[in-house]
C-alpha positions in Angstrom: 47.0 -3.8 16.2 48.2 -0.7 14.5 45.7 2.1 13.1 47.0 1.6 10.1 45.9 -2.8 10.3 42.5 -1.7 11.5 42.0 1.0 8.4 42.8 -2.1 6.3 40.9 -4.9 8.0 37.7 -2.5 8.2 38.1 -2.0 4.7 38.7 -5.4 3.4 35.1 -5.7 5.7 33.7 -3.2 3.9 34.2 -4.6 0.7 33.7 -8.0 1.4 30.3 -6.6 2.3 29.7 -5.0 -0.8 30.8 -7.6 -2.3 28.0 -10.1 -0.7 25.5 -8.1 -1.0 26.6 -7.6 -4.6 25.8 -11.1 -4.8 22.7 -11.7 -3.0 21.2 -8.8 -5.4 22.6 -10.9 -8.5 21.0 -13.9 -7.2 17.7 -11.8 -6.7 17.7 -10.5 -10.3 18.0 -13.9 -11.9 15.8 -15.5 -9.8 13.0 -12.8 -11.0 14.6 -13.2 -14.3 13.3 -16.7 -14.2 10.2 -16.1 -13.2 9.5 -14.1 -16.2 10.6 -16.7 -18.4 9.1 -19.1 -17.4 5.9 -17.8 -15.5 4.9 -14.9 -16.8 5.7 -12.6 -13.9 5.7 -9.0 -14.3 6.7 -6.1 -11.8 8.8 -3.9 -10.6 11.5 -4.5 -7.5 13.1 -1.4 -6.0 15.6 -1.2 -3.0 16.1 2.7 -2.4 18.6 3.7 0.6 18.3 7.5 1.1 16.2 8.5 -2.1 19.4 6.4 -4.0 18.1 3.4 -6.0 20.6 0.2 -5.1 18.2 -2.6 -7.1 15.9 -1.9 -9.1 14.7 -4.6 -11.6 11.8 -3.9 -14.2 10.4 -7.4 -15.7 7.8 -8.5 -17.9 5.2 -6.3 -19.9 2.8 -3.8 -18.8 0.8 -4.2 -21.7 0.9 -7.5 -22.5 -1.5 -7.0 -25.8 0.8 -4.4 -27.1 4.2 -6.0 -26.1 4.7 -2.8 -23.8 7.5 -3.5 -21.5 7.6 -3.0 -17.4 9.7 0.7 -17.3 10.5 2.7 -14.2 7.7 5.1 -15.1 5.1 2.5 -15.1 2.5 3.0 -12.8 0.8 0.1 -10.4 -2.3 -0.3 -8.9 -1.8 -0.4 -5.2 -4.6 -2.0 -3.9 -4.6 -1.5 -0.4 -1.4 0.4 -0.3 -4.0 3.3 -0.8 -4.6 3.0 2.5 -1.4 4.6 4.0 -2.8 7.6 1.9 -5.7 7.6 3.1 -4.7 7.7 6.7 -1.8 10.3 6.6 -4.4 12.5 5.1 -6.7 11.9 8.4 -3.7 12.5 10.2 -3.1 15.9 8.3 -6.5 16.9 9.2 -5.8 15.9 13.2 -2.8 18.1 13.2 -5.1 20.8 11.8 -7.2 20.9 14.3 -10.4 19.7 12.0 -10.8 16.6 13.9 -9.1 14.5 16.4 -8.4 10.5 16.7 -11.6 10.1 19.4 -14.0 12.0 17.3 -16.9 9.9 17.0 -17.5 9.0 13.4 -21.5 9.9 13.6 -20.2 13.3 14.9 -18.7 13.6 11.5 -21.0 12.1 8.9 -23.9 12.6 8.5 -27.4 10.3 7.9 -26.9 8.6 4.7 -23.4 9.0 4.7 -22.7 6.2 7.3 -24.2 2.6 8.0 -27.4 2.8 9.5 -26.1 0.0 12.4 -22.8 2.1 13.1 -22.7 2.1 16.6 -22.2 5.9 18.5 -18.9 4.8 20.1 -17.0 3.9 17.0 -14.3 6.7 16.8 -12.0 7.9 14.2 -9.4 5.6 16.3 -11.0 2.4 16.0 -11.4 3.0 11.8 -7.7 3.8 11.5 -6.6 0.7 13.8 -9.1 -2.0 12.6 -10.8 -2.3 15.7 -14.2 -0.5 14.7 -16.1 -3.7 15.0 -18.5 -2.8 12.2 -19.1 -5.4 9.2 -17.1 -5.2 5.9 -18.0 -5.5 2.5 -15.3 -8.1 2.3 -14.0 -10.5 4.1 -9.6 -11.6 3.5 -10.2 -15.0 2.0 -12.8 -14.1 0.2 -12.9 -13.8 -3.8 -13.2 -10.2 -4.4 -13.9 -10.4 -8.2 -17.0 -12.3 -7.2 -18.4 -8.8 -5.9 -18.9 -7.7 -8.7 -20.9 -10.6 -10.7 -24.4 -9.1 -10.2 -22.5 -5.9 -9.6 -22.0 -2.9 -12.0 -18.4 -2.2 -10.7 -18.7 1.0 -13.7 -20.9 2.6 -11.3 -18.5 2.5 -8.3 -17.1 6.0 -8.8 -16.0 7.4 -5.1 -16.4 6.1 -1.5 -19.9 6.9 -1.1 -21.2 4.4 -3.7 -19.3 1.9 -1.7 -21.9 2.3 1.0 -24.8 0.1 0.1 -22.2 -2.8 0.2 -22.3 -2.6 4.1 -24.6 -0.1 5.1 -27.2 -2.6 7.0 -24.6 -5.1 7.9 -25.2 -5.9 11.4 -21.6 -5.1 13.5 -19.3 -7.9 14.7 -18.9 -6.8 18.0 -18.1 -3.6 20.1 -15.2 -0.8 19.0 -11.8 -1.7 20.4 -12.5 -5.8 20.7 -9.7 -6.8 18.3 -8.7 -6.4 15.7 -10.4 -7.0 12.3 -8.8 -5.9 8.8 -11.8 -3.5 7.3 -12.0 -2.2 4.1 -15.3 -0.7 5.2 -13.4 1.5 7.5 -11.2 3.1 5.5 -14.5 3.4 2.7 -15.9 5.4 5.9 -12.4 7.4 6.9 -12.3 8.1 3.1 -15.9 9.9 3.3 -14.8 11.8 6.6 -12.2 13.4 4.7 -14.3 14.7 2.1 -16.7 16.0 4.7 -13.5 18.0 6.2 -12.2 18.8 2.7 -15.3 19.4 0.8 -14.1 18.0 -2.2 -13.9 14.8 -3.8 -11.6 12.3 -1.9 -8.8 12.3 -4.6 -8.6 15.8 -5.1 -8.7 15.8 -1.2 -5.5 13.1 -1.0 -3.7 14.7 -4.0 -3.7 18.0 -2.2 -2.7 17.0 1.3 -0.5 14.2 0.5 0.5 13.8 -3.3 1.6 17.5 -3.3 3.5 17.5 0.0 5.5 14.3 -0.3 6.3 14.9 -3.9 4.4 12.4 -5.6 4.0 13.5 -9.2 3.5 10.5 -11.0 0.0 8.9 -8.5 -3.4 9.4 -8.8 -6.3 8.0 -9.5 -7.3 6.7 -12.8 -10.4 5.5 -13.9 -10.1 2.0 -15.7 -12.2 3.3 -18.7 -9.7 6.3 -19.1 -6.5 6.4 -21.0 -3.7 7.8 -19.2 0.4 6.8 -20.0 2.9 4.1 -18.1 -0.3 2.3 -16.2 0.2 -0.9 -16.2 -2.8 -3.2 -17.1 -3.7 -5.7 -14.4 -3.5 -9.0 -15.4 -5.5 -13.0 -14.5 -4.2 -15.7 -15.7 -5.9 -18.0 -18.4 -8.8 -19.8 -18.2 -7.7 -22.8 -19.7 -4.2 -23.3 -20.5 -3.1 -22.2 -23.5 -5.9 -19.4 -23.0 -5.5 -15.8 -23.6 -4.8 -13.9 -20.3 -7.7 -11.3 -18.8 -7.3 -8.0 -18.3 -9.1 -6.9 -14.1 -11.4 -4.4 -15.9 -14.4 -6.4 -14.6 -13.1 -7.7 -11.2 -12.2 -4.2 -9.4 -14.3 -1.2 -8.9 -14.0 1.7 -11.8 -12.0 4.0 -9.6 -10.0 3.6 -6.5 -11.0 4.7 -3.6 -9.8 5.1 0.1 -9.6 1.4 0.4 -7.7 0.7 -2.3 -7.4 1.6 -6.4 -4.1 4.5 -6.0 -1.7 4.1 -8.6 2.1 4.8 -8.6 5.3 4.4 -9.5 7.8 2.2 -7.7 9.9 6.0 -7.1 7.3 7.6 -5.8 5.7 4.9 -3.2 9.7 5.4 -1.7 9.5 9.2 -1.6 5.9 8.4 0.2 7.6 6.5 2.3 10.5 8.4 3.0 8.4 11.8 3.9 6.6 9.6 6.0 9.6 8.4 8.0 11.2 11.9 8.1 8.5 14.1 9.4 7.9 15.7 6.2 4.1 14.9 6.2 3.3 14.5 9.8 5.9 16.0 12.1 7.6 13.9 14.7 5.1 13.8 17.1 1.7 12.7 14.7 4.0 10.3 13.2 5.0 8.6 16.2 1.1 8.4 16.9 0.7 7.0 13.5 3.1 4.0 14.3 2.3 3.5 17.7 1.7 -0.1 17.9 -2.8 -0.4 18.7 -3.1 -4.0 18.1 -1.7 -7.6 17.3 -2.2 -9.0 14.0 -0.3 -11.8 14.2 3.1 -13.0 15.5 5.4 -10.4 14.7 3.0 -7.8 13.3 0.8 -5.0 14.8 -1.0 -1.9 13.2 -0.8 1.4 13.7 -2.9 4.2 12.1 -3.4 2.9 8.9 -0.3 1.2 8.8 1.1 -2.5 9.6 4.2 -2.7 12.2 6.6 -5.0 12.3 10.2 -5.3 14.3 13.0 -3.1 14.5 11.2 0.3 14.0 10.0 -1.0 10.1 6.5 -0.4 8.7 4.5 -0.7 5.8 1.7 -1.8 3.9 0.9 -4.6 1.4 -2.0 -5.2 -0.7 -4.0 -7.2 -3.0 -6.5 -7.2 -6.0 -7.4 -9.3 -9.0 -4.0 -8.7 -11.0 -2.4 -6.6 -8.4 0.1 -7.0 -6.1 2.0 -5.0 -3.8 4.2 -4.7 -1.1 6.0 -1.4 0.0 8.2 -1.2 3.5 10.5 1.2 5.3 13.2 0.4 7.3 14.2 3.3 9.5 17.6 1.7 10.7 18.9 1.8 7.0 17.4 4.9 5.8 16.0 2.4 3.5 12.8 1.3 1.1 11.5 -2.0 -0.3 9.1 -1.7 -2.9 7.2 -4.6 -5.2 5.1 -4.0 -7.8 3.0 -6.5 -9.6 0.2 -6.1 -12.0 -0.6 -10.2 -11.1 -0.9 -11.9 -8.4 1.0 -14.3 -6.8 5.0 -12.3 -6.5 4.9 -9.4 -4.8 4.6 -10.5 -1.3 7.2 -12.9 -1.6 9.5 -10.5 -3.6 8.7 -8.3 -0.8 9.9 -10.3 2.1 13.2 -11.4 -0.1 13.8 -8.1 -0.5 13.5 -7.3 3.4 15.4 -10.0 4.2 18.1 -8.9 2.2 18.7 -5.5 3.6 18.3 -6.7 7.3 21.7 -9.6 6.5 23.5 -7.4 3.7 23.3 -4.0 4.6 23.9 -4.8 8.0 27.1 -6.1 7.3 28.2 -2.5 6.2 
């Protein structure tokens, strides 16, 4: 075959590529299209390869009261997506020199600033990897709104008011058993960073993560306050027919190192992108942040604050009364997969189209 037949068989590849995965993000769109129509559904879906937006969809309403539309400046809750924050600013902190991964936790706070039960061997480590063993304030499977039924979640107002959910909860077991998804531990990793910092934790993450990655349009907002493009979180009905419910009741006030962050669909993929190139950790700190520590499940371990899966891609997902999210990077494409819901009920599923997608389209490139 002649150069000249290969240059035109690799094109007509090339474009039939395109053209597929033309397509397949065609098919996506209406099937979110859909979903709005006829369920309600309301979110953002953003595939970014190199910083370069190749989907994005914006669907439903923000404000549902108001008629306020979904918009690319519209800012989620992240649940625990807030997590991946919270650890890379641990991590920042470790490359400083202000602490290390085996620093023992009671070494760092002090008496009334940790559980009463923590053990002396839980470490830094075992927090950021889910292995600390100590009890949570919340178990997955659980109904997290119920918290706060004899609860004042208005006076939940930074990680150490989180405290007296766990403090005197007996452990589950040693450090470095298994693994066991805590919210608890990050609620504890949150207050060692304000002992480091000496500040409030998100003046502490804004500064050593928003700042750096270029993140201008996160924070943390509490639900009483009035700020623009944040998206109100949403339940469904009571009844049907019903009017739907805003989360004001079923979250805590103000995010925290567990969860409660808000952003925008552009900046969780600049997040993720200075993540993936070095720009917040340097090569070395990030290759211990995604050093596989434990098994989840089939096809999924966790890192430092962050879950694992094949071919080099990581991420995080998370989950609140009307909020949904799923954010992941893969590395081989240069490329990020973002869904934001302010529901519940999409973004995981979004999420995992949206992965799937890359992994058969772009790889036909």
């Amino acid at each position: 075959m002649t150069d000249h037949i290969k240059n035109v068989e690799s094109h007509r590849r090339s474009q039939a590529g395109h053209s597929n995965t033309a397509r397949a993000l065609d098919t996506l769109d209406a099937r979110l299209r859909m979903w709005e129509q006829e369920r309600g559904y309301s979110g953002i879906a953003v595939i970014a390869r190199g910083g370069v937006r190749e989907f994005e969809g914006c669907y439903g309403l923000a404000n549902r009261s108001e008629g306020i539309p979904v918009s690319t400046e519209t800012r989620f809750g992240l649940a625990s997506v807030t997590k991946m924050f919270t650890a890379v600013a641990v991590a920042r902190f470790v490359r400083s020199g202000l602490v290390s991964f085996d620093t023992a936790v009671r070494d760092i706070l002090p008496a009334g600033r940790r559980p009463t039960t923590l053990r002396p061997d839980v470490t830094v480590h075992h927090l950021l990897s889910h292995t600390s063993g100590i009890a949570d304030y919340f178990e997955e499977g659980e109904d997290y709104a119920a918290l706060w039924t004899d609860r004042p979640n208005y006076r939940i107002l930074c990680p150490a008011d989180m405290l007296s959910l766990f403090a005197n909860l007996a452990p589950h077991g040693r450090p470095g058993q298994r693994f066991q998804y805590s919210n608890a531990g990050f609620v504890l990793l949150g207050l060692i960073v304000e002992e480091i910092a000496g500040v409030p934790y998100p003046d502490a993450v804004a500064e050593s993560v928003f700042e750096p990655a270029g993140l201008t349009s996160t924070g943390f907002f509490a639900l009483d306050e009035v700020h623009s493009h944040v998206a109100i979180g949403y339940l469904p009905p009571r009844e049907a027919g019903g009017p739907w419910r805003s989360n004001i009741y079923s979250i805590p006030s103000m995010g925290g190192p567990d969860g409660g962050a808000f952003a925008t669909a552009a900046d969780l993929d600049r997040f993720l992108r200075a993540y993936a190139d070095g720009t917040l950790l340097g090569d070395q700190l990030r290759a211990a942040m995604l050093t596989p520590r434990c098994v989840v499940r089939d096809g999924v371990e966790v890192g430092y604050g962050v879950f694992l899966h094949g071919g080099g891609r990581f991420g995080h997902t998370g989950e609140d009364p009307g909020c949904e999210v799923m954010v992941q990077h893969l590395p081989e494409f240069d490329t990020s997969v973002v869904a934001l819901c302010n529901m519940n009920g999409y973004a995981h599923e979004i999420g995992d189209l949206m992965v799937e997608l890359v992994l058969k389209g772009f790889s036909s490139r």
